[in-house]
PAZAPA-4460 file (N, C-alpha, C; in steps of 0.05 Angstrom, whole numbers, plus 32768, in hexadecimal, padded with zeros to 4 digits):
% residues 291
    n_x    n_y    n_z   ca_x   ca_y   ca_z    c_x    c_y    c_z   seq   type   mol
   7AAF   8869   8657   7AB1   8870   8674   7ACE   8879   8679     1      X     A
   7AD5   8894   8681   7AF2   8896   8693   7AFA   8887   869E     2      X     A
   7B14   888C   8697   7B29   8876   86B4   7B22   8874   86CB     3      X     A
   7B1F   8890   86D6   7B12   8896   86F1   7B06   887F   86F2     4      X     A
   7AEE   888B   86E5   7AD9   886F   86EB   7AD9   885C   86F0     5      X     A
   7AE7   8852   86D6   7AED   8830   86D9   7AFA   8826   86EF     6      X     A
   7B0D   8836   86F8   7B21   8832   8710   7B16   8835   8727     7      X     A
   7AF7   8842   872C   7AE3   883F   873C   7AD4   8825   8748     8      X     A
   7AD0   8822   8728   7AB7   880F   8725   7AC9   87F4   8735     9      X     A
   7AD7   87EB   872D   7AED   87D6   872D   7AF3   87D8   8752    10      X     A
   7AFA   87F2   8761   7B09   87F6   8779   7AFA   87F1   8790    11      X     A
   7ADB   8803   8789   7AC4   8806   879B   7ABD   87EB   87A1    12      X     A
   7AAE   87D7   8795   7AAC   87B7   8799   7ABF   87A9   87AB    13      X     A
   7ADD   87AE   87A0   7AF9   87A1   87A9   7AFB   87A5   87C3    14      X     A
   7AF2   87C8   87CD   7AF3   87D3   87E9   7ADF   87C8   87F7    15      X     A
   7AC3   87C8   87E7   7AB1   87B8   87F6   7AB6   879E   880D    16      X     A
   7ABB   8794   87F6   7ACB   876F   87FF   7AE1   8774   881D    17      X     A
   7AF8   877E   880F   7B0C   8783   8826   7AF6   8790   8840    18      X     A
   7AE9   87A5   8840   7ADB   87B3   8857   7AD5   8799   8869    19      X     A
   7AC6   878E   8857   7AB0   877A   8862   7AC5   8761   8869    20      X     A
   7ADB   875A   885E   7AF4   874D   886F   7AFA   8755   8890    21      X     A
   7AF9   8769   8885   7B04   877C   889E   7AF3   877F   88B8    22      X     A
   7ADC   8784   88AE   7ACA   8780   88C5   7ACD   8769   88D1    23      X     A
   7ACA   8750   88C4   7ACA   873B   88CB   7ADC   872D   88DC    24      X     A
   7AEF   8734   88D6   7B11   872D   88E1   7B0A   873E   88FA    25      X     A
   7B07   8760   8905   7AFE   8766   8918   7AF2   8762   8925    26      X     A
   7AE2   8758   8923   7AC2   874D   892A   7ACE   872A   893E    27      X     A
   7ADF   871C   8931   7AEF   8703   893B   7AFE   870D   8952    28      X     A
   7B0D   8729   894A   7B1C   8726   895C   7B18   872F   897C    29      X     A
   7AFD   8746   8977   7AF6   874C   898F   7AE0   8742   89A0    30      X     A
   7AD7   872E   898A   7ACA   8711   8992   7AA7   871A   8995    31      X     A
   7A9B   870B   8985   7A7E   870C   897A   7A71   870D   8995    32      X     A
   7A70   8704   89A9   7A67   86FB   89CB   7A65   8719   89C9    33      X     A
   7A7C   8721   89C9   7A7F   8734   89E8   7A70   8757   89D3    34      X     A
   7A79   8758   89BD   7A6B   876D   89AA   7A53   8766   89A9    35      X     A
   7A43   874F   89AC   7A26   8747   89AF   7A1B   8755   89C5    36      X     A
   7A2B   8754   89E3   7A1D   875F   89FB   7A25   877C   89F5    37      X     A
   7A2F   8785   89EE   7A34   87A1   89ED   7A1C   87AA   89D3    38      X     A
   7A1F   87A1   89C3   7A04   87AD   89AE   79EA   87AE   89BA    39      X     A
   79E9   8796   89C5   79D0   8791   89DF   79CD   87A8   89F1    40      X     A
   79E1   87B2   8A05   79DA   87C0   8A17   79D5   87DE   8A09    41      X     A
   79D9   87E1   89EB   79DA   87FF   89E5   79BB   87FA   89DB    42      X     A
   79B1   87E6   89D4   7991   87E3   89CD   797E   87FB   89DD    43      X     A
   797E   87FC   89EF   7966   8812   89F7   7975   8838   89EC    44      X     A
   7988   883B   89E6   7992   8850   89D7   7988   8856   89BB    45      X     A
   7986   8843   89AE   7981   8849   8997   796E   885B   898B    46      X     A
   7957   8851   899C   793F   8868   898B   7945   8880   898D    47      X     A
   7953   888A   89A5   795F   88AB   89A7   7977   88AA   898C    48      X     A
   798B   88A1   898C   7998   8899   8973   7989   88A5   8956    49      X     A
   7976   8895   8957   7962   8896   893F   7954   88B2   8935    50      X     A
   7953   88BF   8954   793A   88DD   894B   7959   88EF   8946    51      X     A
   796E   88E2   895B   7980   8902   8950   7990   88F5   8930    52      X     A
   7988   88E6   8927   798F   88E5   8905   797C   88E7   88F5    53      X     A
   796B   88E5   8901   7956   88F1   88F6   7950   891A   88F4    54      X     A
   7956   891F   890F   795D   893A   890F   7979   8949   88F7    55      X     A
   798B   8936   88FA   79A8   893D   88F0   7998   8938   88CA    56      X     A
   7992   8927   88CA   798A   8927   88A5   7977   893B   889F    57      X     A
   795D   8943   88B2   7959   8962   88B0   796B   8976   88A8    58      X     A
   7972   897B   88B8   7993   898E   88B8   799E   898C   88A3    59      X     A
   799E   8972   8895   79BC   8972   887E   79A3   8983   8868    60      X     A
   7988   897D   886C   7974   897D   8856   7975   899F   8859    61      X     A
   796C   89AC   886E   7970   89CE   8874   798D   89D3   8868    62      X     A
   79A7   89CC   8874   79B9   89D3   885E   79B8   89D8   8845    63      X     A
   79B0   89BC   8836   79A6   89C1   881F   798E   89CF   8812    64      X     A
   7977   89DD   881C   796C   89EE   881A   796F   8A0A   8817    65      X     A
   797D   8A13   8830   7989   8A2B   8834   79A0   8A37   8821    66      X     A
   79A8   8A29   8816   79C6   8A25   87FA   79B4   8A2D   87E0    67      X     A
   7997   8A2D   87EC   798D   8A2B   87C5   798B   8A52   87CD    68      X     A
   7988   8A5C   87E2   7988   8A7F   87E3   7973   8A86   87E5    69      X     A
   7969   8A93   87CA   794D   8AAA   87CD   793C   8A90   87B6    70      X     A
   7942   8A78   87B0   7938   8A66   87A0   792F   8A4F   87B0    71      X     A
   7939   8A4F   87CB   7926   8A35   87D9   7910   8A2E   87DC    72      X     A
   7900   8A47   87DC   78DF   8A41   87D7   78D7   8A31   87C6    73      X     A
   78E6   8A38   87AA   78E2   8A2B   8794   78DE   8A0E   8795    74      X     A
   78EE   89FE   87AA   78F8   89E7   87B3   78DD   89D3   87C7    75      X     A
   78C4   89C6   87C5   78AC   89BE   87DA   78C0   89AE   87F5    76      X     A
   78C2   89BA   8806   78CB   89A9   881F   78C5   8988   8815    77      X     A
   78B9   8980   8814   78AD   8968   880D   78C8   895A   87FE    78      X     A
   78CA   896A   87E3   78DE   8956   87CF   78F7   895B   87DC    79      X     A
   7902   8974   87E1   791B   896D   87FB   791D   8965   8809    80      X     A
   790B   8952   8818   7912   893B   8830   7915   8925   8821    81      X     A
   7903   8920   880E   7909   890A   87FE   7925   8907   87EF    82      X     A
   792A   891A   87E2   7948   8927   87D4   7955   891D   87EC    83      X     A
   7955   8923   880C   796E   891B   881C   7970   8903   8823    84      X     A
   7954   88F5   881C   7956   88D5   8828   7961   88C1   8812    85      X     A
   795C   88CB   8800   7963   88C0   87E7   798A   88CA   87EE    86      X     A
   7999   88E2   87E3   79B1   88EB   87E6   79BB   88D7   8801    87      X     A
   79B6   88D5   8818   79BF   88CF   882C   79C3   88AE   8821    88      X     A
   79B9   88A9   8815   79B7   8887   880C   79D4   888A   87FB    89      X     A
   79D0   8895   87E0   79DD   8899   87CA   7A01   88A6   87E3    90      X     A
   7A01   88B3   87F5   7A18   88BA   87FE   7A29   88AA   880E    91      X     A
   7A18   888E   8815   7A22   8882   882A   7A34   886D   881F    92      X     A
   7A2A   886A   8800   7A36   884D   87F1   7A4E   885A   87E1    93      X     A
   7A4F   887A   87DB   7A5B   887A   87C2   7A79   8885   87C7    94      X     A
   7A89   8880   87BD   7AA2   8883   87BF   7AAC   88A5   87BD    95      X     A
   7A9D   88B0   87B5   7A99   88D0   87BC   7A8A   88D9   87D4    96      X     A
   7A7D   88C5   87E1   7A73   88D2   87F8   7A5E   88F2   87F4    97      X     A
   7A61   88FB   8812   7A45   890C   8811   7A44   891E   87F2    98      X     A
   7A60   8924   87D9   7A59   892F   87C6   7A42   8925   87B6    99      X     A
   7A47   8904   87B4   7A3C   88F3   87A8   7A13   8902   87AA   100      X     A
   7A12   8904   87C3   79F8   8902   87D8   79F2   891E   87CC   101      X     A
   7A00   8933   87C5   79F7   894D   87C7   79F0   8950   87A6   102      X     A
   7A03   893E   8799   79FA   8943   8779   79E2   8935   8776   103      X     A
   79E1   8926   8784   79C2   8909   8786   79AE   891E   878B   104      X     A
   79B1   8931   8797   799C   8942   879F   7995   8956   8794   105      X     A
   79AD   8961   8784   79AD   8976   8768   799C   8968   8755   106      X     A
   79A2   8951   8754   7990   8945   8736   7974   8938   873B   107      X     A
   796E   8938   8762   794F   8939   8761   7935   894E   875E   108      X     A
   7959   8971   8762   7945   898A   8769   7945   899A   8752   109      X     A
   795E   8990   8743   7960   89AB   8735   7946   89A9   8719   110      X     A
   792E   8998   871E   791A   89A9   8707   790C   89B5   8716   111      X     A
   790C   89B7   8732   7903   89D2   873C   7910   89EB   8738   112      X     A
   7926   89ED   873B   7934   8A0B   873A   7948   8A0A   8720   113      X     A
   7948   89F1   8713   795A   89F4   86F2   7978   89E7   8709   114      X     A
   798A   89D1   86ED   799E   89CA   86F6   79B1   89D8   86FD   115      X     A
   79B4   89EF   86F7   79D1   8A03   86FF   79D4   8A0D   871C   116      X     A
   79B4   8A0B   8728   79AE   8A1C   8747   79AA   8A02   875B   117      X     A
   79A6   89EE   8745   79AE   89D6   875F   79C1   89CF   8765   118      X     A
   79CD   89D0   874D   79F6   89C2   8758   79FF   89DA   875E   119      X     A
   79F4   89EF   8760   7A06   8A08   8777   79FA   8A04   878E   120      X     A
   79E1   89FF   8791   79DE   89F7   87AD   79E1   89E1   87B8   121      X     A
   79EB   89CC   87A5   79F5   89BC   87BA   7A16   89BC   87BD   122      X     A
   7A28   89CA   87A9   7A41   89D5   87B2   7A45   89D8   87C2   123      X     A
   7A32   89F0   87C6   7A2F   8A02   87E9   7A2F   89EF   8800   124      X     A
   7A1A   89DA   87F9   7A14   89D4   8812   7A2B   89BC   880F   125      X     A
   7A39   89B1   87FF   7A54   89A0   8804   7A67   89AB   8814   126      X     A
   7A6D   89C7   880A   7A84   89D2   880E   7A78   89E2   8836   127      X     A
   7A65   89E1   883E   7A5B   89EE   885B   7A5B   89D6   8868   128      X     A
   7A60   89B6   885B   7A59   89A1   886A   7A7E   89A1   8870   129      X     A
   7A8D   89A2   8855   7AA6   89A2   8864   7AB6   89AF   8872   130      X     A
   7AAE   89CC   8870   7AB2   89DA   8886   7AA7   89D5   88A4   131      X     A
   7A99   89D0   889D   7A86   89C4   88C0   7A94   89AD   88C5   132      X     A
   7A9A   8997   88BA   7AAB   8982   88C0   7AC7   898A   88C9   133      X     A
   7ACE   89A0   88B9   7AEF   89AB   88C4   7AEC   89B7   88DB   134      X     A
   7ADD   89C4   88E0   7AD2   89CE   88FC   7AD3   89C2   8912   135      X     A
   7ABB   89A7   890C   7ABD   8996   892C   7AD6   8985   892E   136      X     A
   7AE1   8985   8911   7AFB   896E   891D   7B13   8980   892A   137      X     A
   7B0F   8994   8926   7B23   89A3   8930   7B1B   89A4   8952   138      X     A
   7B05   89A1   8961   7AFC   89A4   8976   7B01   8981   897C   139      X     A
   7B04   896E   896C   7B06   894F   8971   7B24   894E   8971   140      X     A
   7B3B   895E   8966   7B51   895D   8967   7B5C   8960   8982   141      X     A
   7B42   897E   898C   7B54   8983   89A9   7B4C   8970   89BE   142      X     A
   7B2B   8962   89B9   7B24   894D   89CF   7B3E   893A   89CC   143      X     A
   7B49   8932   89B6   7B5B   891C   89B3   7B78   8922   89C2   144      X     A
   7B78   8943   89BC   7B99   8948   89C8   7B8D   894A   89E9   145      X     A
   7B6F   894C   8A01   7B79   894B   8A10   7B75   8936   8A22   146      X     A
   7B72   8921   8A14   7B6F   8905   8A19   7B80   88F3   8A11   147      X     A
   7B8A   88F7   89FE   7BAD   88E6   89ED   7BBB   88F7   89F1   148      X     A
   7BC1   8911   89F0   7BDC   8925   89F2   7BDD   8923   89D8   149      X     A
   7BF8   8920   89C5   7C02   892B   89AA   7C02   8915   89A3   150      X     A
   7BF3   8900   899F   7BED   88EE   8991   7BE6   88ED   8976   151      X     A
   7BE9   88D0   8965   7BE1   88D0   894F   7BC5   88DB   8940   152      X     A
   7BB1   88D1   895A   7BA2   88D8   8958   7B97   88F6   8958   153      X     A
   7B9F   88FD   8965   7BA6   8927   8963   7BAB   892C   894B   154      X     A
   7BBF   891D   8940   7BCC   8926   8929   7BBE   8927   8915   155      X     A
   7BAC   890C   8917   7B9B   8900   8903   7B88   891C   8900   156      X     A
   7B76   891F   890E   7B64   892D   8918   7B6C   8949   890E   157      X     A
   7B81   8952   8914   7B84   896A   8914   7B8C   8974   88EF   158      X     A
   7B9E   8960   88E1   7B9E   8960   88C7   7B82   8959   88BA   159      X     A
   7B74   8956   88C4   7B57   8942   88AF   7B43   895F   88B4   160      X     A
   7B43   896B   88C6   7B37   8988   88D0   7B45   8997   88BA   161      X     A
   7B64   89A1   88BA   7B68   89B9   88A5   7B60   89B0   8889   162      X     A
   7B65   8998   8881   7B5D   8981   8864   7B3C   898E   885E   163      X     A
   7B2D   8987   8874   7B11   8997   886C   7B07   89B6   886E   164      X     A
   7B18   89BA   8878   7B14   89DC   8877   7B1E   89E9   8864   165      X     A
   7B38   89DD   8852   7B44   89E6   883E   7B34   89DB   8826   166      X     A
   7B24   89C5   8825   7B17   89B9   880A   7AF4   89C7   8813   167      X     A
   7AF3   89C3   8832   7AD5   89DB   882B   7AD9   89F5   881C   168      X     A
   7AEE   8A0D   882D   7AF0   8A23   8826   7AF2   8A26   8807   169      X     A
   7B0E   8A16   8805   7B16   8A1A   87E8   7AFA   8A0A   87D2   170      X     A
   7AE9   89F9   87D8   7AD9   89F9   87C2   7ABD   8A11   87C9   171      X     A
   7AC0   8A23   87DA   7AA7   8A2D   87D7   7AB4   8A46   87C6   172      X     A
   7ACA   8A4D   87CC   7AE2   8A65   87C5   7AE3   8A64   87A7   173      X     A
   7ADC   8A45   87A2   7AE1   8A3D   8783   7ACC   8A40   876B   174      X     A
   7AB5   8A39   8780   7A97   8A42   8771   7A7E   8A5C   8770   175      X     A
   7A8A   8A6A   878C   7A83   8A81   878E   7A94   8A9F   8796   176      X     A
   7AAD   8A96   8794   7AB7   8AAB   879B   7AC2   8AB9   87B2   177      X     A
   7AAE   8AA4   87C8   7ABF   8AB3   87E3   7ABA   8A94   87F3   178      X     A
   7ACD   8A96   8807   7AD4   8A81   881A   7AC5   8A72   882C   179      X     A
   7AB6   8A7E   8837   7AA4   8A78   8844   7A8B   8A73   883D   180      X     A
   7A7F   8A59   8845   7A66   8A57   8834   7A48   8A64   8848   181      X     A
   7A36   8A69   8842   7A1C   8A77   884C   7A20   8A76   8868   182      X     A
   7A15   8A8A   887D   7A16   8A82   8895   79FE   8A71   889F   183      X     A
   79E5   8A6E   888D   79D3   8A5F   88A2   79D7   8A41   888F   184      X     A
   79E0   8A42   887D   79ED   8A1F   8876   7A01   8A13   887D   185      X     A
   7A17   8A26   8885   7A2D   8A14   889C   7A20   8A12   88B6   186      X     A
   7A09   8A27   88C1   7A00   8A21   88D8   79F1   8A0C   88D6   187      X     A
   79E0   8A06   88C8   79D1   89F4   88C7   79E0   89DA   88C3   188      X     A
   79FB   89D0   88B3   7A0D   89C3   88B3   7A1B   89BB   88C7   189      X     A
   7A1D   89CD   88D3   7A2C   89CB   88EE   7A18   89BA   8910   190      X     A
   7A00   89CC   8916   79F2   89B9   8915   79F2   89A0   8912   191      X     A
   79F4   8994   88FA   79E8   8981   88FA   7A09   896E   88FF   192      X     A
   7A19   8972   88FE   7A39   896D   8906   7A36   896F   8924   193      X     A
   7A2F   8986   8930   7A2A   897D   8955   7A19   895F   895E   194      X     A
   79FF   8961   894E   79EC   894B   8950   79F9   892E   894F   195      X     A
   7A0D   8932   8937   7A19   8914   893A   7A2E   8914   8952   196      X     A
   7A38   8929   895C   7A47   8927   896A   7A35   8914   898A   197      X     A
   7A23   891F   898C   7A0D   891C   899F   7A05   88FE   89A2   198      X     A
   7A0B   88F8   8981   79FD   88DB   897F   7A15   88CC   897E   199      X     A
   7A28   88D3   897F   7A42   88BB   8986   7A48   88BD   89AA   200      X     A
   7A3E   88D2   89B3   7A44   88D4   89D0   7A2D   88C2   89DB   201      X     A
   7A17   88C0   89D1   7A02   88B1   89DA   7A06   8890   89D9   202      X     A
   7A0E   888D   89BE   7A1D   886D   89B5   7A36   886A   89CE   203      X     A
   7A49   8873   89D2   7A5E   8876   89DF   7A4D   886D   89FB   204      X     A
   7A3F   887A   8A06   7A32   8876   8A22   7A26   8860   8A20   205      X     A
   7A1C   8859   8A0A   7A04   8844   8A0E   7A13   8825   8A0A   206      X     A
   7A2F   881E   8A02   7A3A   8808   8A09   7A53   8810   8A22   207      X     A
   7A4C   8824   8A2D   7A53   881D   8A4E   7A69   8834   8A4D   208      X     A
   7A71   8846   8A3C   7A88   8849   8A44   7A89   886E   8A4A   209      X     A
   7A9A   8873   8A5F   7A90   8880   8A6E   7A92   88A2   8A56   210      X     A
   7A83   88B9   8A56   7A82   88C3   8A43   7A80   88DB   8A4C   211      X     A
   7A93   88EB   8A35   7A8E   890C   8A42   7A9E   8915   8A23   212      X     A
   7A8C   892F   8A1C   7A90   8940   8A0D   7AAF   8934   89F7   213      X     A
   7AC4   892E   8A06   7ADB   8924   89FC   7ADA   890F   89EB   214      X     A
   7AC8   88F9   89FE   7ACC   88D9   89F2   7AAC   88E0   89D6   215      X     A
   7A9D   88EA   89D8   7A91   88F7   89BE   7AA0   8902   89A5   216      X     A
   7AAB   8914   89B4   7ABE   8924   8994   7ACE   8911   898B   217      X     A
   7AE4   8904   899A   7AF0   88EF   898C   7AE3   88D2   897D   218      X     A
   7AC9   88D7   8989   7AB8   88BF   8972   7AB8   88D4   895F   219      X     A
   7AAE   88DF   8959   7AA6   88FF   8942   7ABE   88F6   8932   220      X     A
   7AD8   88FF   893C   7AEB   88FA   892C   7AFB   88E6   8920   221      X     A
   7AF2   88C9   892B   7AF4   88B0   891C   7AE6   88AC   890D   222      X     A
   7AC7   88B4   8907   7AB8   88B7   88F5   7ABD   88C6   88E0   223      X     A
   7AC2   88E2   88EB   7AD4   88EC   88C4   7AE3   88EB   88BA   224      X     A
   7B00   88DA   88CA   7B13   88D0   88C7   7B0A   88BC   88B2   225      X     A
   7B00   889D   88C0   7AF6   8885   88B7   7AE6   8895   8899   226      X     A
   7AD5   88A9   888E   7ACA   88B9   8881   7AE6   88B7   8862   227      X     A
   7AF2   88C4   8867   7B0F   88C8   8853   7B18   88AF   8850   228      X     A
   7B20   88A6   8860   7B39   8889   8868   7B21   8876   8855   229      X     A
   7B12   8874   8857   7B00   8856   8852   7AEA   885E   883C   230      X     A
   7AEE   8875   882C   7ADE   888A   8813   7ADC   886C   87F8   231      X     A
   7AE8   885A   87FD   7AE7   884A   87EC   7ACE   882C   87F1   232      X     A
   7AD3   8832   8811   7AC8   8823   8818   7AA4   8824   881A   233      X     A
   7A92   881F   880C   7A74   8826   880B   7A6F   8812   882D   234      X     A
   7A65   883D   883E   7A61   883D   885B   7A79   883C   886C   235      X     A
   7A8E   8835   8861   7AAD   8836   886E   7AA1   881C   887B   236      X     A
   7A98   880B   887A   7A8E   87EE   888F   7AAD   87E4   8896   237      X     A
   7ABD   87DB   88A4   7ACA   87D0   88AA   7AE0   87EA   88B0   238      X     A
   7AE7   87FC   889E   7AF5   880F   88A1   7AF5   8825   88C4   239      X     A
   7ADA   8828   88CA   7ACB   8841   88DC   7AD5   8823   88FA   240      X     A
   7AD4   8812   88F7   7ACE   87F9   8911   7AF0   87F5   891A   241      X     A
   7AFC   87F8   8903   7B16   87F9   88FE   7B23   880F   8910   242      X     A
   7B1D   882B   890B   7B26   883F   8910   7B1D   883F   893C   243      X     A
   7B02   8837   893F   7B01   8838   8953   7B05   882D   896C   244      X     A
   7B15   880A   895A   7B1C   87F1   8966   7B38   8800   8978   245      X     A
   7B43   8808   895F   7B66   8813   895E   7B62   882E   8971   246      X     A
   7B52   883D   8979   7B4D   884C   8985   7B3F   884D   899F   247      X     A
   7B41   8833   89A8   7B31   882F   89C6   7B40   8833   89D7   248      X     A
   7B56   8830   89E0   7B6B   8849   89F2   7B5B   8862   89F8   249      X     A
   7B4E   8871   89E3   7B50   8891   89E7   7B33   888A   89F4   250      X     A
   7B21   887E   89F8   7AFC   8879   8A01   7B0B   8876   8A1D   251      X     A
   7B21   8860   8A1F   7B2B   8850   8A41   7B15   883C   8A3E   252      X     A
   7B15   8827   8A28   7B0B   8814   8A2F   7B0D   87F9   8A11   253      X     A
   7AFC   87EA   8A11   7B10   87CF   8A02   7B07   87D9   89E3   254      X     A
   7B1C   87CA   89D3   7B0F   87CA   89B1   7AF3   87BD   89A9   255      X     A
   7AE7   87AD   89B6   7ACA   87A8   89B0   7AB0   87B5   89B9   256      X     A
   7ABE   87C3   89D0   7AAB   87DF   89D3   7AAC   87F1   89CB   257      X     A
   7AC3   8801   89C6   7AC8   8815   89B3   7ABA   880B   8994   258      X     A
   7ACA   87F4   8989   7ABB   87E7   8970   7A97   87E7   8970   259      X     A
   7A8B   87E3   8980   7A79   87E9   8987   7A60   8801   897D   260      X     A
   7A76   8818   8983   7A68   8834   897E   7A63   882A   895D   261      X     A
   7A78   882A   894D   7A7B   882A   8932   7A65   881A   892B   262      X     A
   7A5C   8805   8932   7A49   87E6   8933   7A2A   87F4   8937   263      X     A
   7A29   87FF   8947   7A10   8821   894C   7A0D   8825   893B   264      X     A
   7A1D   8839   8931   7A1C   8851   891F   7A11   8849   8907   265      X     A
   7A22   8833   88F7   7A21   881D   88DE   7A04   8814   88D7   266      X     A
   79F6   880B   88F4   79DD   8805   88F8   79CA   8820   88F1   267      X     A
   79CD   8830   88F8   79BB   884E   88F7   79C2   8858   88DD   268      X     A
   79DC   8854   88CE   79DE   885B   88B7   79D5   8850   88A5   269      X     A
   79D7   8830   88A3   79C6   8817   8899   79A8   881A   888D   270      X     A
   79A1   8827   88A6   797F   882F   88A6   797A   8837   889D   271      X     A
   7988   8856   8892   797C   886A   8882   7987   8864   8866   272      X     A
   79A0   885D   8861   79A8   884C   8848   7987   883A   883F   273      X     A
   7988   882E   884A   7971   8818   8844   7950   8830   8843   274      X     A
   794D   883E   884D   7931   884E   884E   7938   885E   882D   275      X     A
   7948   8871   882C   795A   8879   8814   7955   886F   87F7   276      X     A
   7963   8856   87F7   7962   883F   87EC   7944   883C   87E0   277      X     A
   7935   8838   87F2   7918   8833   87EB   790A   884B   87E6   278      X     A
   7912   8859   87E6   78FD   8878   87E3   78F9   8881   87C7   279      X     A
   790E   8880   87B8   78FF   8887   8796   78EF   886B   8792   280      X     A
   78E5   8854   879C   78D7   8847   8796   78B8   8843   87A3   281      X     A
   78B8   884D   87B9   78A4   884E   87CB   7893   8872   87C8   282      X     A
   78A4   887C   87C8   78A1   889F   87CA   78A9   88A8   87B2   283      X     A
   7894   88AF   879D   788E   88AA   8781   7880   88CD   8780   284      X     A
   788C   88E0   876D   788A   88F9   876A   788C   8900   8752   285      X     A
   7874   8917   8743   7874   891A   8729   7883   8931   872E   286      X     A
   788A   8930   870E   789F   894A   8702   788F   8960   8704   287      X     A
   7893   897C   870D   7891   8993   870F   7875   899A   86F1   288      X     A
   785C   89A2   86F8   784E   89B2   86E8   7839   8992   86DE   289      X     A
   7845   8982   86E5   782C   896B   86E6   7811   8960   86FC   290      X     A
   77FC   8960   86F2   77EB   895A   870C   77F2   8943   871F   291      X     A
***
């Protein structure tokens, strides 16, 4: 095994633990009571929660469709939803994150179209997810500068935006030659980047706090922040609760409500982790050219 590896294997667990410290210690400090009534009052939210991630994992699944070109046909709608419920599992735990999720899905498609046209299409669709991410954080930078002014948080935001526009562009630049990846797979990427945006404005409203376009983007952007910052952490658990605790100033309201949103999200991500999880065992598919 590589160093890499080993220095993986060994870090990912270690991060686990600490996360799950971390939550915990948060969780004390903004006091189990009062994060109880707030999880409570966002209860009738959720099922809307549920269809637009459900909508948004569509989306990631059309990204990845649209990346395979004039070869998607090749591809039964069927095993690409499965491919994304499965990836979406595999991306949430692994210390590479959504790459992790997109190779997970190269190695469920490519005996449909041969391994060389899957890991280009899921390049594609890595490299249109980070450009779409550099995109809305750049629009979460400005919610942040006009609600904080030149704050850290601006700052944050605004460096973590060029960080993914320089590692989307430059890896699509790297595998095909030009900068920009497909227009209807960043659209479709992008998409599905508004949708979450939608679904943190919805969380945001639903434990009380008052919500507009602004207090959305800057959830958006503690989430891809918490995303990098907590890459070690399988789900960023403690990391994402962290970022939003320290960030309840910019909502105008306390660290256990802001903590809150993150406590949402975790839950809806949880779900599909766990559906994911169970799907190469429940949802059982022969190899290509068998009855």
């Amino acid at each position: 095994m590589p160093l890499g590896a080993r220095v993986l294997a060994v870090l990912h667990p270690v991060c686990a633990v600490l996360g799950v410290a971390l939550l915990a210690m948060l969780v004390q400090r903004a006091g189990a009571e009062e994060l109880g009534r707030e999880l409570s009052r966002a209860a009738p939210w959720l099922p809307l929660v549920l269809m637009l991630e459900v909508t948004r994992l569509f989306l990631d699944a059309l990204a990845t469709r649209v990346a395979y070109g004039s070869r998607a046909r090749e591809v039964p709608w069927r095993r690409m939803l499965r491919a994304q419920l499965i990836g979406t599992a595999v991306s949430s735990v692994s210390p590479t994150g959504r790459a992790s999720g997109e190779a997970a899905k190269a190695a469920l498609l490519g005996q449909y179209t041969g391994g060389a046209t899957a890991l280009a299409a899921a390049a594609t669709s890595q490299a249109a997810s980070l450009v779409s991410g550099g995109l809305i954080c750049l629009l979460c930078a400005f919610a942040a500068y006009l609600r904080t002014g030149a704050s850290w948080l601006t700052l944050v935001f605004g460096v973590h935006a060029l960080v993914l526009l320089l590692m989307g562009l430059g890896m699509h630049a790297g595998t095909k030659g030009r900068a920009l990846p497909p227009a209807r797979t960043l659209l479709a990427a992008l998409l599905g980047r508004t949708l979450q945006v939608v679904q943190y404005g919805i969380l945001a409203m639903a434990v009380g706090i008052d919500t507009t376009v602004v207090e959305a983007l800057i959830a958006q952007g503690l989430h891809l922040v918490s995303l990098a910052v907590g890459a070690l952490v399988p789900g960023q658990f403690g990391v994402r609760e962290g970022a939003f605790a320290l960030s309840a100033g910019a909502f105008g309201t306390t660290p256990a409500r802001a903590m809150s949103i993150a406590l949402l999200a975790h839950g809806t991500q949880g779900l599909f982790v766990l559906l994911g999880s169970l799907t190469p065992l429940v949802w059982k598919v022969q190899p290509p050219g068998r009855p």
